[in-house]
N, C-alpha and C positions, 0 to 999 in steps of 0.2 A: 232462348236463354243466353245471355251475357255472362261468361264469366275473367275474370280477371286473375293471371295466375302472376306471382308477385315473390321473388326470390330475394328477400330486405331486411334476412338477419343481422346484415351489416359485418358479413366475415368478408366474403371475395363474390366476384363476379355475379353483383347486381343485374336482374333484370326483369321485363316483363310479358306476360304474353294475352294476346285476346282471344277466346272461342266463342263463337256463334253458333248457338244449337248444334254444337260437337265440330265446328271444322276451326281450323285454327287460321286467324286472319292475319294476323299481327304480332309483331315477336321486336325487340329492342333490347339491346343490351349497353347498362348508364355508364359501362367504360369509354362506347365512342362518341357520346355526345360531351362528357367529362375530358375526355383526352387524355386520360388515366386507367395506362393499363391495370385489370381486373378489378377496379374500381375498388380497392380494399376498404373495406370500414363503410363504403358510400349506401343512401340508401336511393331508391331508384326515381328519383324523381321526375327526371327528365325522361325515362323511359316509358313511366306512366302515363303521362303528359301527352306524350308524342303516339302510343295506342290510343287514346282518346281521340287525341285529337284527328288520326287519320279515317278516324269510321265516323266521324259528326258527332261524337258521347261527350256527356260528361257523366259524374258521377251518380246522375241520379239512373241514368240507363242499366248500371250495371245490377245482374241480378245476386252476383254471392262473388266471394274472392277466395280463392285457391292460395295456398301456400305450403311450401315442400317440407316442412317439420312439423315435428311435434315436442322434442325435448327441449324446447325454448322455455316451450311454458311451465314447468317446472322445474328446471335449472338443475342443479345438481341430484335434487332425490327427485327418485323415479316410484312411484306409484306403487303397491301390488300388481303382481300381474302384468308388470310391463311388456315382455316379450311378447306373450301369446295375443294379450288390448289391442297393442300402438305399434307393434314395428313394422307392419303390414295392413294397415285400417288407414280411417280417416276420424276428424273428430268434429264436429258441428259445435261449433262455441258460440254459436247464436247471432243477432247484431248485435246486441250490446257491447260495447267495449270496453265496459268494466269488466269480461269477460277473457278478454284479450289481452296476449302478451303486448306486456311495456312497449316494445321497440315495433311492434305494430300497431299499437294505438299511436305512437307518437308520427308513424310513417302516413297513416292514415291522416291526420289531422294536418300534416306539414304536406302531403296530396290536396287537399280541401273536400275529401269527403267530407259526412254527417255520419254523426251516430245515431244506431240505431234505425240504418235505413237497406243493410243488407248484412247476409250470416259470412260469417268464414269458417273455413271447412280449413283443419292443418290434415292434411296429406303425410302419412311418413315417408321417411326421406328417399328407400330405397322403392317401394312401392307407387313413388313420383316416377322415379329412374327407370320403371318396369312398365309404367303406364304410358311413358314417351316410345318403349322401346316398341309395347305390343300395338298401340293405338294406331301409330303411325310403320307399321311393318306390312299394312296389306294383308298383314296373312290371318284367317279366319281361326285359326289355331299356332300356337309356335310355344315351344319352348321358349323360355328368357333367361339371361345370364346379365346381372349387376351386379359391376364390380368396382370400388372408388378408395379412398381414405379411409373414411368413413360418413355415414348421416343417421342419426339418431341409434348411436351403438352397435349399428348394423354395417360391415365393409363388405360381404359377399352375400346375393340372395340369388337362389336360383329357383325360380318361377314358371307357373304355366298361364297362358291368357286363352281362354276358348270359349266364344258364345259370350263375349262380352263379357266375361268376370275373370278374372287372378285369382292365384291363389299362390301360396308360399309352399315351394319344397325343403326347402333347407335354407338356412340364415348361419352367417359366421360373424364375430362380433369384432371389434377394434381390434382386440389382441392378435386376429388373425388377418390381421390386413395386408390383403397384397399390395396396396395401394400404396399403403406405407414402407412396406417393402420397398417398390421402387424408389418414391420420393426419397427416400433417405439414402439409397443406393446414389440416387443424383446428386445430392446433397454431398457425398463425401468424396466425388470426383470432382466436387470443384462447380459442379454446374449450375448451385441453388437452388432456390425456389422457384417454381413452375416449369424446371428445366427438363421434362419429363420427354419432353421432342429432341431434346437435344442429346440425351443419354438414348433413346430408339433410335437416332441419326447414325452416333459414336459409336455402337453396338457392331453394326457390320465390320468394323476396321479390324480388329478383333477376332478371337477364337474362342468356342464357348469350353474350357477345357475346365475349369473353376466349377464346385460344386457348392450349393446353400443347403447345408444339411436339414435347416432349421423348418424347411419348407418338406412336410410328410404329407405325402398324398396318401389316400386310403378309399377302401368301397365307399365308407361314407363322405367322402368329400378331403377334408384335408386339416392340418394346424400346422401352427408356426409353434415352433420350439423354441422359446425365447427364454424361457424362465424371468420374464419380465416382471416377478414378483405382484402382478396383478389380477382379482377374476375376471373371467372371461365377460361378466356381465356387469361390472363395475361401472360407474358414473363415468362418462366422456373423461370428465378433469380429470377424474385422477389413473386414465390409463393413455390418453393419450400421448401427451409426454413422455411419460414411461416407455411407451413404447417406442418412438421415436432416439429416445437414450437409449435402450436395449440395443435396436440395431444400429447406431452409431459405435456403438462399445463393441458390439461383436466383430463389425468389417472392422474395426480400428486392431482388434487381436489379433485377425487375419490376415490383414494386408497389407498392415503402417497406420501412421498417423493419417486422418481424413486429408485428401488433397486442397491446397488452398482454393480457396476463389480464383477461377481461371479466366475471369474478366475482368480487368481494373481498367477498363479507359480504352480497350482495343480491341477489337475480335481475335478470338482463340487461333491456334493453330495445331495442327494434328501433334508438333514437336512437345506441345504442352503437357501430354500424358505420354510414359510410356508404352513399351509392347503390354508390359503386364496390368495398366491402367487399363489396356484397349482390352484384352483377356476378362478382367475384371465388369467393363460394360455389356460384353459379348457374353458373357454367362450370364450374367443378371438377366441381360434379354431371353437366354433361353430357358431357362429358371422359370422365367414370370410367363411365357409361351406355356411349357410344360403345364403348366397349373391351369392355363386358362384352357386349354384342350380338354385334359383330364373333367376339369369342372362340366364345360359344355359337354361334355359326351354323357354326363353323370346328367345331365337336367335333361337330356333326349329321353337317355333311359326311363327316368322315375317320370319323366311325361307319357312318352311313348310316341312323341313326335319326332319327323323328319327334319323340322324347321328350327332356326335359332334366330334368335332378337333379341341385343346388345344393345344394355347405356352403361353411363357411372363411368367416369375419368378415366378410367384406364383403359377403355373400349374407344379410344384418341389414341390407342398405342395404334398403329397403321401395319407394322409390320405382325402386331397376335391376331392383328383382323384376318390377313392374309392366313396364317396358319390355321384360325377359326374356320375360314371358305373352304379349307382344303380336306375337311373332316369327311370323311369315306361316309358315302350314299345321303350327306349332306342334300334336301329337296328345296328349301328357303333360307336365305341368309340376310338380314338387314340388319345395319349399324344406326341406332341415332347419330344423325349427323353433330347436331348440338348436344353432344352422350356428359357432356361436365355440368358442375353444379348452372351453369350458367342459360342448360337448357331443361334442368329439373321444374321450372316452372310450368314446363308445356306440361308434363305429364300430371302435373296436381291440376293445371283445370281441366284436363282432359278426364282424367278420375271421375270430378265433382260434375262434369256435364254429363258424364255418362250414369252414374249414381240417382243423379236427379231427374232423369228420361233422357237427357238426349245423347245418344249415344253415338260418337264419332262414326262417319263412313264407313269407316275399316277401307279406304281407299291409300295406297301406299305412298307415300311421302316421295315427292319425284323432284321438288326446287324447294331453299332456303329463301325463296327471295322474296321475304316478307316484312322488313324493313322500312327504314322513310328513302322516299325517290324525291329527285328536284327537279323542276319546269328547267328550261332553257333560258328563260329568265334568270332562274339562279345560279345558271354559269356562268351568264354572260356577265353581273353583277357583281362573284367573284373574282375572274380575269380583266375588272374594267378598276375593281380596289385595288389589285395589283401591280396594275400598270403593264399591263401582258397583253400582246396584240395575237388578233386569234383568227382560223381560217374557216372558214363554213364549207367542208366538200359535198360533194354532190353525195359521195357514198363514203361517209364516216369509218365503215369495215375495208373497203376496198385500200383508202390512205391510209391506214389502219397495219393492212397485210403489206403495202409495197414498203413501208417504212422495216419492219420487220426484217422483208426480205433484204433491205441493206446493212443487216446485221443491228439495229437499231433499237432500245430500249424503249420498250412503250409503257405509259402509265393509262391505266382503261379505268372510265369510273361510267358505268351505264346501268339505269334503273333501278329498281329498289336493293337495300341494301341486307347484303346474307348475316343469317342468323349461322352462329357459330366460328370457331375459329380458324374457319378456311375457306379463302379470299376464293371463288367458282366464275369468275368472269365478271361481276357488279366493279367489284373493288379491286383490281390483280395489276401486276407487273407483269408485261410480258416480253419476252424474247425469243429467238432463233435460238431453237437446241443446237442446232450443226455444231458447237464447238464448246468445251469444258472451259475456255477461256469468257465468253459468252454468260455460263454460269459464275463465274469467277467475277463476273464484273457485276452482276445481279445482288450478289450478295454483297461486293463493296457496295455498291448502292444503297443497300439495307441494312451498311452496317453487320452483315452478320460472318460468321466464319466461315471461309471457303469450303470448308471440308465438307459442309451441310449439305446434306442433296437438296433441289427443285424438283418441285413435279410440273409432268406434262398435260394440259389440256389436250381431247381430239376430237374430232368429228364422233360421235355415236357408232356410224357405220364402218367406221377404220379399227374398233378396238379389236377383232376377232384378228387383222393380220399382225397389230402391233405390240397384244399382250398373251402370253401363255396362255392366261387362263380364256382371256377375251369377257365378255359381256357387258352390263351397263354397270358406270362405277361414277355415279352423278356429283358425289362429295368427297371425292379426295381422302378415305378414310379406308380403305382397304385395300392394301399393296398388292402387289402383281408383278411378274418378272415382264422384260422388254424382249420381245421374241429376240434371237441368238442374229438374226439378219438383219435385225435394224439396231443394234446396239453400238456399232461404231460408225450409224450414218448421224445417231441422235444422242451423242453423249453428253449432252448436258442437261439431262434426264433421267439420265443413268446412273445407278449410284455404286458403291465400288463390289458388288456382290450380285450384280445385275438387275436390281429391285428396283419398283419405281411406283409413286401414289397416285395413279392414273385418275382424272378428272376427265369421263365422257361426257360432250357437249351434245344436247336435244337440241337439233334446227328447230324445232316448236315453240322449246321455253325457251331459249337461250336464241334467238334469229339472229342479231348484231354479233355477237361474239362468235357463232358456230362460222358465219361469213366471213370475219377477219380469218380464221386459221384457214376457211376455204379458199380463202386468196392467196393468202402466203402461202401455203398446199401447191396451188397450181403455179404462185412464179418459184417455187424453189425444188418442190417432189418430199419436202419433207413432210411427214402426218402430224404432225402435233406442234406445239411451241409450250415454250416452260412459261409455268404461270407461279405467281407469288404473290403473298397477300402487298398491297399497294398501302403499307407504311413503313418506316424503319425500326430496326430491333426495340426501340426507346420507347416506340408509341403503340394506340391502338389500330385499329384499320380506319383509314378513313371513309368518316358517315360522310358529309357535306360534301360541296362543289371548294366550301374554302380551304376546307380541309385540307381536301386534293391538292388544290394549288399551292397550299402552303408548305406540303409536303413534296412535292416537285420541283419547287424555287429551290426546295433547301437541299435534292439531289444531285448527281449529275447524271439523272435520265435522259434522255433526245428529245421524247414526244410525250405529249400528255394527251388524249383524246378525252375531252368532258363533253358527257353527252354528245350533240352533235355537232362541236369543236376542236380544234387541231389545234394546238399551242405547241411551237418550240423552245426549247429550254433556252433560255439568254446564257446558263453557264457552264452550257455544253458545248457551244463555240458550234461553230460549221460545219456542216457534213464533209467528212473528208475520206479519199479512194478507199482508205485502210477500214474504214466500216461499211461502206460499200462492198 
């Protein structure tokens, strides 16, 4: 069974994913073939396009299409019986497309489907987020914790998966969105929209001394005290916003007027906020930790499992992952790596294949790199439109690590490309930790503010000396402190609280890249090297080979390694002692 899971309400972060008889083949998301970051408004065309086309389909192969909503299709009024129906179901709207919401009939049609030649099943929205987390966790039973904005009037759900079915412990609705908590928290230092990395980054500089009254934990779970003049179960429209003005108004009573937009044309700098700005991000972080402790410890209980498995946007915060791992007699912990609306699509076809017989492995989700890959041809193809002369080494890793070790910025683009927002060796920027100068020049690179930490890439078998906690940390999404003895050989990995988003590298899935850090390893004695997603702050990551190039013309990186090609930068000038 074919299913096609398809994220194309046309809010943000378009994409699509493929499952064959429950395992997941293929995953694309239409911001990086677009070149527009989170593809706002876009519907996924190209990403449909490019799952088809990488399995030999078209559309008559596919057997039903998955998709992560249901309050599409009735817009503002909600049903009788909404809560209990739809916010944890799925719903069978047949093939007919007279059946079918507007902006899906019109995506299907502008796809080249046919009507009336397979069903769509809407998936609700958290129960997509809960189906990514348990499906792909490995664990035959676990607790689930989803947490986001909001999807279909639902912003917290805490769930149990065992024996193949979910089920709903407890649901919290818009009004008690932690999600929204934070975004708005970001929002009013200044840092915008999706700036929700960048407010986790800011957090450590910070003291968490500041309290949010508004946030009540309790036996049964928690509220926000907003007095947002809305009910808890009210239509999306008319309590989003609302909500969204409630906690603008309340930080603006507390703390000043919201801080301007702290980009206009340049990367930030730490002088741009205050001590009490940095207080104000440090609280919030531990605020929104708090709750998410509290909650997971509360879905152990009412389960009676050992295990947890996290999706839904805020489970992208790296530093509540870390706090999450650290939960006493804690036995399983997985994070969807794609936990944002952007990998809600995996879990609705995973859902609708398991519903309909085929039910996922239960094998644990270990690589992202399920994306489009390019022949050798299509590098050479785009360093030849270029005008870019280029080397063929015998060992791509080995030149790879010696460049490195001369302190040398590398741009790595090898095999298919990762699903989610963190660049794991396909797509990354890499460097020499040894020096915070090092990082400093990564982030000029990318355009981003120095103050930001990088994470380090390592060999698999180096993580037990290198991190506290140690173990395997495959996606970059659960922080870990940098043992106390390597913290001043490897500071530009380091961030100013001792934390760091370790990415262990498998010699197995990962061969090319676990050998570059093994080469640089042996000419330098350092274990790891900072890796970064390979585009600048403006763009998406880059899919293609032209991509890449276009994106390294426009740097001033040293090296670009495509595929199994060596290009030096023309406007990076010559290697000289001082980067040596």
């Amino acid at each position: 069974m074919r299913v096609l899971g398809i994220n194309a309400i046309g809010h943000h972060d378009a994409s699509v994913c493929l499952v064959e008889d429950g395992r997941l083949v293929a995953f694309a998301e239409e911001e990086r073939f677009l070149r527009d970051k989170h593809a706002r408004g876009q519907q996924p065309l190209n990403a449909v396009r490019w799952c088809l086309e990488s399995r030999g389909l078209t559309w008559a192969d596919i057997d039903a299409i998955a998709t992560p909503w249901v309050e599409e299709e009735f817009g503002s009024v909600a049903p009788p019986g909404y809560r209990e129906d739809i916010s944890f179901s799925e719903r069978d709207l047949g093939t007919a497309w007279a059946r079918w919401p507007a902006n899906l009939r019109e995506f299907a049609a502008a796809a080249g489907a046919r009507d009336g030649t397979m069903p769509l099943f809407q998936v609700s929205h958290h129960l997509a987020h809960a189906a990514s987390a348990y499906w792909c966790s490995g664990f035959d039973e676990t607790a689930i914790l989803v947490v986001d904005g909001e999807g279909d009037r639902v912003s917290t759900t805490l769930a149990y998966g065992a024996a193949g079915k979910l089920s709903v412990l407890r649901q919290f609705s818009t009004v008690d969105s932690l999600g929204q908590f934070y975004a708005c928290l970001t929002r009013f230092l200044g840092l915008g929209s999706f700036g929700e990395g960048k407010l986790m980054g800011l957090a450590p500089y910070g003291r968490p001394v500041l309290e949010f009254p508004e946030i009540e934990l309790d036996p049964a779970g928690y509220r926000l005290r907003l007095d947002a003049g809305v009910k808890r179960w009210d239509p999306v429209h008319t309590t989003y916003r609302t909500v969204i003005d409630s906690w603008i108004r309340r930080f603006s009573e507390r703390f000043g007027e919201p801080r301007a937009a702290r980009e206009r044309g340049r990367p930030t700098v730490l002088a741009d906020w205050s001590q009490h700005d940095l207080d104000i991000a440090a609280s919030g972080q531990s605020a929104l930790e708090e709750a998410l402790v509290h909650l997971a410890e509360l879905a152990m209980r009412l389960s009676g499992s050992r295990r947890l498995a996290t999706a839904g946007g805020v489970a992208l915060n790296c530093s509540a992952n870390g706090r999450l791992a650290a939960i006493p007699d804690l036995e399983g912990f997985f994070v969807q790596p794609a936990a944002g609306d952007d990998g809600v699509p995996i879990g609705a076809a995973l859902h609708v294949s398991a519903i309909c017989g085929f039910s996922p492995a239960g094998e644990r989700m270990t690589s992202v790199s399920l994306g489009p890959s390019f022949s050798p041809d299509s590098c050479t193809t785009a360093l030849s439109d270029a005008g870019l002369s280029y080397q063929t080494p015998d060992d791509i890793s080995e030149a790879a690590g010696e460049h490195l070790s001369r302190n040398e910025v590398v741009c790595w683009f090898d095999g298919r490309m990762e699903a989610g927002p963190r660049a794991l060796g396909q797509r990354s920027i890499v460097a020499s930790p040894g020096a915070r100068a090092t990082r400093d020049r990564v982030n000029d690179i990318k355009r981003r503010a120095r103050w930001r930490p990088l994470a380090p890439s390592l060999r698999q078998q180096d993580a037990q000396m290198l991190l506290d906690r140690g173990g395997e940390a495959p996606f970059m999404i659960v922080a870990d402190r940098i043992a106390a003895g390597w913290r001043d050989r490897i500071p530009g990995v380091v961030h100013v609280d001792g934390s760091a988003r370790p990415h262990t590298v498998d010699p197995v899935l990962q061969p090319a890249y676990w050998s570059m850090i093994d080469h640089f390893q042996r000419r330098t004695g350092l274990p790891a090297v900072i890796n970064t997603s390979f585009n600048d702050e403006r763009e998406p990551i880059v899919c293609s080979p032209a991509d890449a190039v276009r994106t390294f013309v426009r740097s001033s990186a040293d090296v670009l390694c495509l595929g199994p090609y060596l290009v030096r930068n023309p406007s990076a000038g010559p290697e000289t002692d001082e980067r040596r």
